[in-house]
C-alpha positions in Angstrom: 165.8 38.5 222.8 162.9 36.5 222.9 161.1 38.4 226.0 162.1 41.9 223.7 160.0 40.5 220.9 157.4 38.9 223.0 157.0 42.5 224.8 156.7 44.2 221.2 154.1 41.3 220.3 151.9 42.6 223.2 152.1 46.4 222.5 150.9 45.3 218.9 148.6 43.6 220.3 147.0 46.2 222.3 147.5 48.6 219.8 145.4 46.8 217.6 142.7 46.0 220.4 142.7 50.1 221.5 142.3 50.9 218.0 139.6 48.0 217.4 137.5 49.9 220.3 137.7 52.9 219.3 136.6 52.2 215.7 133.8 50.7 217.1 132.8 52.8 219.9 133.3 56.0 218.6 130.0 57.8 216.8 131.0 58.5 213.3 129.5 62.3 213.1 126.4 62.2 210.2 127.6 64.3 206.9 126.0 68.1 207.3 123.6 67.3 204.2 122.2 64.5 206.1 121.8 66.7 209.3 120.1 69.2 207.6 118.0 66.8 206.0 116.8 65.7 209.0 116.5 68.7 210.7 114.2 69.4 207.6 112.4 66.3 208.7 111.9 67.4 212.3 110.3 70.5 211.2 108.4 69.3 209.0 106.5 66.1 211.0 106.7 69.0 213.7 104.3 71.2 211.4 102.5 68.3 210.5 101.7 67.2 213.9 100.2 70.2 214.7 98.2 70.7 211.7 99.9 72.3 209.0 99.7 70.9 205.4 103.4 71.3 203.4 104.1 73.6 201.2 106.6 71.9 198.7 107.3 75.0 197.0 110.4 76.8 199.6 113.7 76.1 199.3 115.0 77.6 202.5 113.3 76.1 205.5 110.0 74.2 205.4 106.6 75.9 205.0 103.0 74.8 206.1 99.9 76.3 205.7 96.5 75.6 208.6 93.7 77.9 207.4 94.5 81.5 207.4 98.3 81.0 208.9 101.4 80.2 206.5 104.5 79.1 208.6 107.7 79.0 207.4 110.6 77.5 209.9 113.9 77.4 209.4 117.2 76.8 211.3 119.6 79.9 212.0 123.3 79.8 212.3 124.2 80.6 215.8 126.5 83.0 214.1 123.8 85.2 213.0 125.0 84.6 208.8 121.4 83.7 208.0 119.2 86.7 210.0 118.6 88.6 207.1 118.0 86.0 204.6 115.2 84.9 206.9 113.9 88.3 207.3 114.0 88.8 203.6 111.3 85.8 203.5 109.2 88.2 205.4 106.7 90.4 204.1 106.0 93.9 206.0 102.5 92.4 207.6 104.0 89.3 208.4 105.6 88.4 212.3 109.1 87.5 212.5 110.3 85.7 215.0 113.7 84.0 216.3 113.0 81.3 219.1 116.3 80.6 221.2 116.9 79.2 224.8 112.3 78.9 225.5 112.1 82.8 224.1 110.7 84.4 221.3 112.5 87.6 220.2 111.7 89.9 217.2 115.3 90.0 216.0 118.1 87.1 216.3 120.0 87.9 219.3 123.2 87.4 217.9 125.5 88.2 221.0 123.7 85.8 222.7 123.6 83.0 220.2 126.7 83.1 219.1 128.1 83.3 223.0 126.1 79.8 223.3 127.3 78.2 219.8 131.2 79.0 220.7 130.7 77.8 224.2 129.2 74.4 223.3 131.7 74.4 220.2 134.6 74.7 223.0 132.9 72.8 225.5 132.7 69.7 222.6 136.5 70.0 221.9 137.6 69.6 225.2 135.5 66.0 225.0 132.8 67.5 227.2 129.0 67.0 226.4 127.5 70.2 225.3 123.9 70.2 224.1 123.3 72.0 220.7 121.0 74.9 221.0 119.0 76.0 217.6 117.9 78.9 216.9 114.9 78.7 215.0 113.9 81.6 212.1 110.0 81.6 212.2 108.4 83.6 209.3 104.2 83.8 210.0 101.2 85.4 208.4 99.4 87.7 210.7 96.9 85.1 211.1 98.8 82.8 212.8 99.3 82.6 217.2 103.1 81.8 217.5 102.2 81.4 221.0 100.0 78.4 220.6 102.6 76.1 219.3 105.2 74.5 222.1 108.6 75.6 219.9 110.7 73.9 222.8 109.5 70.4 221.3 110.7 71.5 217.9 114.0 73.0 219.8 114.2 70.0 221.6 113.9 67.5 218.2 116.4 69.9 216.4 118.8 69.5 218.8 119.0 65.9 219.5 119.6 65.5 215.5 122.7 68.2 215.9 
């Protein structure tokens, strides 16, 4: 009798001790609004940083303005659901631009984004580490050089925040 309760004593016991550590261990994921607030962030000390004063005025994304060339950067669901909002934003004259994976492209390439999204989603479930890979929405006056600003910093800083 007494070894029974002493053996149900020490499964409590490392019940409560496995449960301790993972309470403690474990990342507690941020809430979306806070992720998207600080993805806002990124993008915006990201604009900043290269020059760009802030344009308080958008509600999608986060605009800047150096001389002649208006930004506005936003993030894109892998899944392609914002694409044509974003291109909406655009004006005819204006470049449109989707950065993914160190590439520009003139249109979100949605098979290929959403192919990487599901595969890291997967990956994650299965307790593997999968990096998140943004796809950034890039609305620019045709005064602006797309070229001339390293995006896979921005990529990068989005990414560690997701």
């Amino acid at each position: 009798m007494l070894s029974s309760r002493a053996s149900k004593l020490l499964l409590f016991g490392l019940l409560i001790l496995t449960l301790a550590f993972k309470v403690l261990v474990m990342r507690t994921p941020s809430a979306p609004e806070q992720q998207d607030a600080m993805v806002r962030a990124q993008i915006a000390a990201f604009l900043a940083w290269h020059g760009f004063q802030p344009d308080p005025t958008v509600w999608i994304g986060v605009a800047g303005r150096s001389g002649e060339c208006q930004l506005l950067v936003t993030e894109a669901a892998y899944q392609g659901w914002y694409r044509d909002s974003i291109r909406r934003l655009a004006a005819q004259e204006d470049q449109l631009s989707f950065y993914f994976r160190g590439h520009m492209y003139p249109d979100q390439p949605v098979w290929l984004t959403q192919l990487a999204g599901y595969s890291a989603k997967i990956l994650r479930n299965l307790g593997l580490n999968a990096p998140s890979e943004p796809v950034l929405g890039i609305v620019a006056s045709p005064a602006c050089n797309l070229d001339a600003l390293p995006w896979q910093e921005l990529a990068r800083d989005v990414a560690a925040v997701r």
